[in-house]
C-alpha positions as CSV (number, residue, x, y, z in Angstrom):
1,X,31.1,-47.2,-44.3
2,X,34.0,-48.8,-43.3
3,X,35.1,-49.0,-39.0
4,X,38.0,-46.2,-38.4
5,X,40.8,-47.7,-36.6
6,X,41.8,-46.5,-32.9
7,X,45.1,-44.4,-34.1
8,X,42.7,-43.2,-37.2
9,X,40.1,-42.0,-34.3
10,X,43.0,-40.3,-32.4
11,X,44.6,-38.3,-34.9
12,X,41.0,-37.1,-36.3
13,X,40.1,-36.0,-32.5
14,X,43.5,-34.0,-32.2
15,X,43.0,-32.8,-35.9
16,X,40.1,-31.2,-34.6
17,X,41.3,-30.4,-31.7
18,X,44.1,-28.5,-33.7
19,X,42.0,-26.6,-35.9
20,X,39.6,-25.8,-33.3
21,X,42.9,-24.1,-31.0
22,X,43.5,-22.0,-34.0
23,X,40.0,-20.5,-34.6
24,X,40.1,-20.0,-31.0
25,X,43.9,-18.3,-31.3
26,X,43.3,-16.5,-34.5
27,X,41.2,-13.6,-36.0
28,X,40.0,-14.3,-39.6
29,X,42.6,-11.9,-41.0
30,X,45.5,-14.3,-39.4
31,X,46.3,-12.3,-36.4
32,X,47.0,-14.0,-32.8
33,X,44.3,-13.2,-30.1
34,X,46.2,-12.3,-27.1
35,X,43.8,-12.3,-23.7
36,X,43.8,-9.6,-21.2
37,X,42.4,-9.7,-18.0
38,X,41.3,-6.5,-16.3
39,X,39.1,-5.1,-13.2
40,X,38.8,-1.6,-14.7
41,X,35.6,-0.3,-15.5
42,X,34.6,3.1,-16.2
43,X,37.0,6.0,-17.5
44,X,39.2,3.4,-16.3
45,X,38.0,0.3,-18.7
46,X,38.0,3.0,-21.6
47,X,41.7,4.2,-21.0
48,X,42.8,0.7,-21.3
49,X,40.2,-0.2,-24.1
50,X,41.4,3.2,-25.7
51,X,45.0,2.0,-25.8
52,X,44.5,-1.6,-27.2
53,X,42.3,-0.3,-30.2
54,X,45.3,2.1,-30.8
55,X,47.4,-0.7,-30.5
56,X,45.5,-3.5,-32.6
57,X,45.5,-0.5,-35.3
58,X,49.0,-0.4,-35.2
59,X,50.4,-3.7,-36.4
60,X,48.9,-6.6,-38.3
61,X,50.3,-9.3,-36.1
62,X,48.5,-9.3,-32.7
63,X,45.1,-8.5,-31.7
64,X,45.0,-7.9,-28.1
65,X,41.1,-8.5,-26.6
66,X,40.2,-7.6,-23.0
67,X,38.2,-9.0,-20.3
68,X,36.7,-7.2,-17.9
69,X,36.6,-9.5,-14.3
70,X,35.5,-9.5,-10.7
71,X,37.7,-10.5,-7.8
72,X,40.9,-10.5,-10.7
73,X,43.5,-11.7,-8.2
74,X,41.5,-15.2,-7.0
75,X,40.2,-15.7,-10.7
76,X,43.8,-15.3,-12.5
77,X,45.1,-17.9,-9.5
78,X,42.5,-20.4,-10.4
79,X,42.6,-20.3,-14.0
80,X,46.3,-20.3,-13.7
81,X,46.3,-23.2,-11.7
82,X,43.6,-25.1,-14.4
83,X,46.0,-24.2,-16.8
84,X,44.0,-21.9,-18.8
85,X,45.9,-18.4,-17.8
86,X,45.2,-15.1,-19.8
87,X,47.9,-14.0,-21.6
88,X,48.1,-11.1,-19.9
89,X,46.6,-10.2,-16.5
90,X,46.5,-6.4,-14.9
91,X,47.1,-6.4,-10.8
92,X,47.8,-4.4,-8.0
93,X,51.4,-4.8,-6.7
94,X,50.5,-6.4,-3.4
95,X,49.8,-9.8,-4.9
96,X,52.9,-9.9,-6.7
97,X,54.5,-12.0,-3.8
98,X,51.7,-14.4,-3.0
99,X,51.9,-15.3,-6.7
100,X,55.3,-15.7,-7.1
101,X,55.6,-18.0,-4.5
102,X,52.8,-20.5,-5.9
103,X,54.8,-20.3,-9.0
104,X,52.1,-18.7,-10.7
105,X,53.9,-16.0,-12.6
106,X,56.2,-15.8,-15.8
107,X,59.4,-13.8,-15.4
108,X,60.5,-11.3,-17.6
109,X,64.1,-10.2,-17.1
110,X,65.2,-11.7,-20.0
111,X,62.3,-10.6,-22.3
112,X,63.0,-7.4,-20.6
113,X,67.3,-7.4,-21.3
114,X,65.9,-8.4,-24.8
115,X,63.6,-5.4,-25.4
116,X,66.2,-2.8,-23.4
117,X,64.1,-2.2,-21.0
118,X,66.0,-1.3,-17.5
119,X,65.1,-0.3,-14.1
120,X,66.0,3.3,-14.8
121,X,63.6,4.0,-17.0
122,X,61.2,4.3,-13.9
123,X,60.6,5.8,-11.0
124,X,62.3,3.5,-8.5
125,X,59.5,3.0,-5.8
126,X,57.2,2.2,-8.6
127,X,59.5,-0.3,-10.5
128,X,60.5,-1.5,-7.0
129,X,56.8,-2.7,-6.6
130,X,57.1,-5.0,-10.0
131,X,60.1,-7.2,-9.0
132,X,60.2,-10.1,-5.9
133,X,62.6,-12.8,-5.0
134,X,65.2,-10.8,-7.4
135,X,63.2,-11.1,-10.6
136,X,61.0,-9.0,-12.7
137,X,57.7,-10.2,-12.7
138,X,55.8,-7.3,-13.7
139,X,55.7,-3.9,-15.7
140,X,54.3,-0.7,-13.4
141,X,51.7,0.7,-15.5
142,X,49.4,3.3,-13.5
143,X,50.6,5.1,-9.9
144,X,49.7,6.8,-7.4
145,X,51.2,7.8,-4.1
146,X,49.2,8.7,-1.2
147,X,48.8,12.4,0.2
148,X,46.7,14.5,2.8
149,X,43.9,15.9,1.1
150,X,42.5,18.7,3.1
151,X,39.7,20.9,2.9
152,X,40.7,24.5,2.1
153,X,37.5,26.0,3.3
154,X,37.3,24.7,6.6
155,X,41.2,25.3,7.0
156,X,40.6,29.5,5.5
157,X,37.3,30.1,8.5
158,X,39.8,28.7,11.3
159,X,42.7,30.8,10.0
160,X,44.4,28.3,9.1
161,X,47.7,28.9,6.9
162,X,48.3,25.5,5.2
163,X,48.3,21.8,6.0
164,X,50.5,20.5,8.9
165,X,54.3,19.8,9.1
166,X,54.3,17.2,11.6
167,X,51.4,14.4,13.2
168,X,51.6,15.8,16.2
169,X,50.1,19.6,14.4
170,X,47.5,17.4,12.1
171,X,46.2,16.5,15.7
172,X,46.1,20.1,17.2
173,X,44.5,21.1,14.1
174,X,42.1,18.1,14.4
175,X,41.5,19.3,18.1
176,X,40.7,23.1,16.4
177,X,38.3,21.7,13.4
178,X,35.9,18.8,15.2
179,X,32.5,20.1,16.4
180,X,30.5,18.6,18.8
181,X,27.1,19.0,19.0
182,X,25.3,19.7,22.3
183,X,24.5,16.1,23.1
184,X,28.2,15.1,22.7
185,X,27.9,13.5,19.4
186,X,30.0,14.6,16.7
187,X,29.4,17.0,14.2
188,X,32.8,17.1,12.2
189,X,35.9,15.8,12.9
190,X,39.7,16.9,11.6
191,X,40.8,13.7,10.9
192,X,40.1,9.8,11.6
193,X,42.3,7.1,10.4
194,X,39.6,4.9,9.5
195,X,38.1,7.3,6.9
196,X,38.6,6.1,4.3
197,X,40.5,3.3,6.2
198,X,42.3,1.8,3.2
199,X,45.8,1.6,4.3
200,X,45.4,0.7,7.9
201,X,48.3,-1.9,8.0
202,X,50.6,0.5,7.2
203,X,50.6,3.7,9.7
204,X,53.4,3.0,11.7
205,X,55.3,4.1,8.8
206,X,54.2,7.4,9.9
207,X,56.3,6.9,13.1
208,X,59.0,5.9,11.1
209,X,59.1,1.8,11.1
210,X,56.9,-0.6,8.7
211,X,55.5,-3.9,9.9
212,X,58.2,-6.0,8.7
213,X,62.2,-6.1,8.4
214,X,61.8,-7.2,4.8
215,X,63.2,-10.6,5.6
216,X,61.9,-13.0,8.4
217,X,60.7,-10.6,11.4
218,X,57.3,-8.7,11.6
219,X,57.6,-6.0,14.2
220,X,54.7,-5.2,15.5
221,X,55.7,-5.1,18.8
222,X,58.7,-2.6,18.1
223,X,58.7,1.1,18.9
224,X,57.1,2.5,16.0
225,X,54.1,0.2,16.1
226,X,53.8,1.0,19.7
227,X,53.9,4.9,18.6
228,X,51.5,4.6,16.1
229,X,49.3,2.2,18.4
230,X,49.0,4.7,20.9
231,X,48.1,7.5,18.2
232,X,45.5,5.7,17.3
233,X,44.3,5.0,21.0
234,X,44.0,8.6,21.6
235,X,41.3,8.7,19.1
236,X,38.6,6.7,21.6
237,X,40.4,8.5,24.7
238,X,39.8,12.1,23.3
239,X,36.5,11.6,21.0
240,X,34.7,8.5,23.1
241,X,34.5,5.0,21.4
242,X,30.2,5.4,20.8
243,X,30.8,8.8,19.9
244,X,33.4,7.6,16.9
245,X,31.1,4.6,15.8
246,X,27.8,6.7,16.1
247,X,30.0,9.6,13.5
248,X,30.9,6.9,11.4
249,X,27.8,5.0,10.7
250,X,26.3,9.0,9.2
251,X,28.8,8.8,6.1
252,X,27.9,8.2,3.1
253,X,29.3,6.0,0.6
254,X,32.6,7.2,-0.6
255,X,31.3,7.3,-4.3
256,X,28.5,9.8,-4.0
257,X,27.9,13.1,-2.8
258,X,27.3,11.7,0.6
259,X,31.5,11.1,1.2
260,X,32.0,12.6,4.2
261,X,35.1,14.7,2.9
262,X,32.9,16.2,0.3
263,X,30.4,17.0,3.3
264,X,32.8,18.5,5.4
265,X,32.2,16.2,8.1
266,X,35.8,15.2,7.6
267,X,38.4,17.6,6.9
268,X,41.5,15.7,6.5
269,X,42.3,12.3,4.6
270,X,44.5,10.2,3.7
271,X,43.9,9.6,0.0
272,X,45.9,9.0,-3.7
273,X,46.0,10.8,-7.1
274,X,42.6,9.1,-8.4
275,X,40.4,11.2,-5.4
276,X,40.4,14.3,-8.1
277,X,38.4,12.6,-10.0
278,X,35.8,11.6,-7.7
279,X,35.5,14.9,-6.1
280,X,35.0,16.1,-9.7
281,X,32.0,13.8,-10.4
282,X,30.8,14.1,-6.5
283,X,31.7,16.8,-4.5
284,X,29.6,20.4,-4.7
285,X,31.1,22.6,-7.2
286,X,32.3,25.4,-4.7
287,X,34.2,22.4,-2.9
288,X,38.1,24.0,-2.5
289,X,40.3,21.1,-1.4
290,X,44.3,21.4,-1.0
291,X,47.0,18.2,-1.2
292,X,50.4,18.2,0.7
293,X,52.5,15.3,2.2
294,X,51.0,13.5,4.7
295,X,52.9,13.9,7.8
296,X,55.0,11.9,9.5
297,X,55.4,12.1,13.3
298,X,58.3,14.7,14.8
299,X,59.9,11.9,16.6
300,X,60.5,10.0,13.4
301,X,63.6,10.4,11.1
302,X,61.3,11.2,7.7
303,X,59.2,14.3,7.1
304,X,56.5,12.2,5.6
305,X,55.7,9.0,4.1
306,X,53.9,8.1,1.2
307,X,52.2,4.6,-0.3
308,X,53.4,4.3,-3.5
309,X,50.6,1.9,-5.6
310,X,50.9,0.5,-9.1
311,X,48.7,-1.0,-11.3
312,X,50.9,-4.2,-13.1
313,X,50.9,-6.0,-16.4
314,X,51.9,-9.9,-15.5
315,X,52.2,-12.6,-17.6
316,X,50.8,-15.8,-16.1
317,X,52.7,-19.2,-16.0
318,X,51.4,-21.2,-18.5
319,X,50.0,-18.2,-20.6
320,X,49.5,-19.4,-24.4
321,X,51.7,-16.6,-26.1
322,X,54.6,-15.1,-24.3
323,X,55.7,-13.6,-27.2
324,X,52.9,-11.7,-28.2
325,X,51.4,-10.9,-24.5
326,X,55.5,-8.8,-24.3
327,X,55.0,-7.3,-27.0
328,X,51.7,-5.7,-25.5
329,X,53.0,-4.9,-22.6
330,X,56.1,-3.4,-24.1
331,X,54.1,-0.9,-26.3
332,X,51.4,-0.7,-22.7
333,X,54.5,0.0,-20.6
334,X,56.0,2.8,-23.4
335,X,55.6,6.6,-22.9
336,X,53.1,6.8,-25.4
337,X,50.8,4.2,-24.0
338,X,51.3,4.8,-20.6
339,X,50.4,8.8,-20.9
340,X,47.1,7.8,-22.8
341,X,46.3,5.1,-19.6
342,X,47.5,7.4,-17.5
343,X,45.5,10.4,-18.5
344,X,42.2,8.9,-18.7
345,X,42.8,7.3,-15.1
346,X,43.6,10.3,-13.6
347,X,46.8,9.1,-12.4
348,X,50.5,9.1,-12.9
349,X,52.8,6.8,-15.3
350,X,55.9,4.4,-13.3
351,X,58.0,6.0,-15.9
352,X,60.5,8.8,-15.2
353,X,60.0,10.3,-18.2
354,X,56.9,12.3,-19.6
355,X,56.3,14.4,-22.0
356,X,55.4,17.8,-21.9
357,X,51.9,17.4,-23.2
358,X,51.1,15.1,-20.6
359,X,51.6,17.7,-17.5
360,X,49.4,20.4,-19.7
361,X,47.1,17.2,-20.9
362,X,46.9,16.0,-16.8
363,X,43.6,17.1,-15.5
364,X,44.9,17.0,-11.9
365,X,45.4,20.6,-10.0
366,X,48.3,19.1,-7.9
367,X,49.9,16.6,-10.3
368,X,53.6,18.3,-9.6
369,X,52.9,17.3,-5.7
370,X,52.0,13.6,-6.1
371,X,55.3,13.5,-8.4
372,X,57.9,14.9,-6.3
373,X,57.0,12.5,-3.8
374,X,57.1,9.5,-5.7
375,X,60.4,10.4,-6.5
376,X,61.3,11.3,-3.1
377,X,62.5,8.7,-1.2
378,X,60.3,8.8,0.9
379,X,56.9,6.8,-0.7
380,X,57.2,3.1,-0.4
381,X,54.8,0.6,-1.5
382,X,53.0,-1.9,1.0
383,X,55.2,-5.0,2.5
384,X,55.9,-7.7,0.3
385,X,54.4,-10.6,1.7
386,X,53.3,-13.9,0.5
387,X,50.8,-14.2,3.4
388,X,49.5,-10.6,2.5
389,X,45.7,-10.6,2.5
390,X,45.9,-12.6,6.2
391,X,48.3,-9.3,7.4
392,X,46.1,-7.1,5.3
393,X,43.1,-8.4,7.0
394,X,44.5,-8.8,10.5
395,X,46.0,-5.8,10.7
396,X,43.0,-4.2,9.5
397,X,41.1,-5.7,12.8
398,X,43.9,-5.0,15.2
399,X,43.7,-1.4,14.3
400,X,40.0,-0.9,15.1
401,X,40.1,-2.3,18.0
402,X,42.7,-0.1,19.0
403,X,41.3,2.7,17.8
404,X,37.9,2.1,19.4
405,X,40.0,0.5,22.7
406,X,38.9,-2.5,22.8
407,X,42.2,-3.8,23.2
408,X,45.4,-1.9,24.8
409,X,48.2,-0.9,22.4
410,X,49.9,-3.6,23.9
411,X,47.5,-6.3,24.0
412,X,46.5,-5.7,20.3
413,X,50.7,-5.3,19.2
414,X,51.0,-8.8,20.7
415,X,48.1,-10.4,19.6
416,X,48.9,-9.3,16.2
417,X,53.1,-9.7,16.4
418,X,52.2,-13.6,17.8
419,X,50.0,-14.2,14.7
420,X,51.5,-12.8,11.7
421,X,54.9,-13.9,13.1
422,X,54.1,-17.2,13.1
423,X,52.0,-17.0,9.3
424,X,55.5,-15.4,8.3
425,X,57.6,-18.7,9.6
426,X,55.5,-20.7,7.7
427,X,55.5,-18.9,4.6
428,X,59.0,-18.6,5.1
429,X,59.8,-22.5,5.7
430,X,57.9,-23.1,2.9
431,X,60.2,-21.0,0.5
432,X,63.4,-22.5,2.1
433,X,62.2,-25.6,0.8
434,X,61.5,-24.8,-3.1
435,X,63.4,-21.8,-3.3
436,X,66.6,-24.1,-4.8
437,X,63.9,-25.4,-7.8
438,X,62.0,-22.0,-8.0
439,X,65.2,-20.3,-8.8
440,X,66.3,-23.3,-11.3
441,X,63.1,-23.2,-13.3
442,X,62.8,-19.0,-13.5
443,X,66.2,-18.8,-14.0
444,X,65.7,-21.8,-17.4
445,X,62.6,-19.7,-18.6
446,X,64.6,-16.7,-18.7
447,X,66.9,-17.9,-20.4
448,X,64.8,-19.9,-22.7
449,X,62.9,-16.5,-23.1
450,X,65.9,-14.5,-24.0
């Protein structure tokens, strides 16, 4: 047999190499595998995997095939970065900046001039969440804004009328619900901000200011931080720092009977559209709960404020087919797809419009509630902030220790303003350095895209 030359070698190895890309890119039938990347599981995992077989049924061109993953936003930064993206990646809207500003994301506003597909179409907090650095980087898929949940019975044996109008009467009525047994310890409590604890950062929006000006300051150290700082101090001052921890360490894990709302040893949260569905599978069946707006403080210029969370369908830089992964997300991000995602999450859709069968279809007793506030002006999502899990974190332990005071409002506030300030400049002189070429090359994809 006779020696292959070099060149013959080479164009055999990328022979293969081609044939083995399309079995890899192809189903037998000639259709283009497109790669999702999810962290549903459950009645979540089979809303999504619902809507793909609908869509793979639908059309003879694209096959869509999901992956179910751990840890979704470290593991779509890697593979991005290895150059080996999914098509198509589902994330929550706070990593939207960290991403954009490693380059790590495709964006869409021309894919989404081409397909007609317009801001108005949404619900503006929720499409708000999807777009960073004036681009569209994502499509809102499933919402949710947050919403005092309250337990009815507790609330009907103290006489109580409804939920409260202002902080400052979800604290009296905290005062009137917590128990104490005779050794001091706590048998119940109204409220505590730490249960379930999930959007710590953000409670000075309660007071009426966020952590950050949107552009280069982080104001911890302004008067609404200091408000809600000294809210959360009165916690240790009125209930006793051992007393708190002691109460705390007797809850049980939020998915199980044992969540201390569905006990009653909490009567008041702070929680979004999705708790139905867990009081449904855990809480007893003669549980009565109620949902209003959350309160905002009497000395702030809002009546409440919500957290308004999406679930998002990104394309990845670098993702194999553009084309096709749109397409997906076009028919994902429709009213038809979204209602079916939506209804087997339990949640809301970003888009304005629904259709009738999906409010008689919902499952959720106070659907009507969670949409008038998204749509109220008043629900906002989380800070946009390329240093976001080091705020999310940080903030996270400032609180507690305020809460339990182990630090004065003041110290904490300063601590924290000092820190995050200073992970903002850098961020920030980092972005005034590529922002010229960012802008260049997003602004050639789109129109290459379009």
């Amino acid at each position: 047999m006779p020696k292959l030359l070099p060149f013959a070698l080479a164009a055999i190895s990328l022979l293969l190499a081609s044939c083995s890309r399309i079995q890899k890119d192809r189903t037998e039938d000639g259709r283009t595998i497109v790669t999702l990347w999810t962290s549903w599981a459950g009645t979540e995992r089979a809303g999504i995997d619902s809507v793909i077989a609908d869509y793979n049924a639908s059309q003879d061109r694209i096959f869509v095939r999901s992956l179910n993953i751990t840890d979704p936003q470290t593991k779509i930064m890697l593979a991005t970065a290895g150059g080996n993206p999914p098509d198509i990646a589902i994330m929550n809207n706070q990593f939207i900046a960290p991403y954009v500003e490693n380059n790590a994301l495709t964006p869409l506003d021309g894919l989404c001039a081409d397909a007609g597909i317009t801001p108005d179409q949404f619900v503006k907090t929720f499409w708000e969440t999807a777009t960073y650095r004036d681009r569209v980087w994502a499509l809102p898929l499933t919402c949710s804004v947050t919403t005092l949940h309250y337990n009815k019975k507790i609330f009907r044996e103290l006489g109580l009328e409804g939920p409260p109008k202002t902080l400052e009467e979800l604290e009296r009525i905290n005062d009137l619900i917590t128990e104490k047994r005779p050794d001091g310890s706590i048998e119940r409590i109204g409220h505590l901000p730490l249960e379930p604890g999930w959007w710590r950062p953000e409670w000075s929006n309660w007071f009426g200011l966020g952590s950050t000006d949107g552009a280069d300051q982080m104001l911890y150290q302004a008067s609404g931080w200091l408000q809600a700082a000294n809210w959360l101090a009165s916690y240790h001052q009125r209930f006793g720092k051992d007393q708190l921890i002691k109460l705390r360490s007797g809850f049980g894990r939020f998915t199980s009977p044992q969540n201390p709302f569905f006990t009653g040893k909490v009567a008041m949260v702070l929680q979004g559209i999705w708790m139905n569905r867990f009081i449904e599978t855990f809480a007893p069946e003669d549980f009565e709960y109620g949902v209003a707006p959350f309160p905002a403080s009497k000395n702030a210029d809002i009546p409440y404020f919500a957290i308004a969370d999406a679930d998002l369908a990104v394309i990845p830089k670098g993702a194999d087919h553009l084309e096709e992964a749109f397409a997906f997300i076009q028919y994902l991000s429709s009213r038809e797809g979204l209602e079916t995602l939506a209804l087997a999450h339990g949640k809301m859709t970003s888009l304005k419009d629904v259709s009738p069968e999906f409010y008689d279809s919902h499952p959720h007793p106070y659907l009507q509630v969670h949409l008038d506030i998204a749509n109220s002006g008043y629900a906002k999502a989380r800070p946009q902030l390329a240093q976001y899990q080091n705020y999310f974190t940080d903030t996270n332990e400032a609180v507690n220790s305020i809460l339990y005071g182990l630090v004065t409002p003041e110290e904490g506030l300063a601590q924290i303003q000092s820190r995050q300030q200073k992970a903002l400049d850098k961020k920030q002189l980092r972005w005034s350095r590529v922002a010229d070429s960012y802008q260049t090359l997003w602004q050639q994809q789109i129109d290459t895209n379009h």
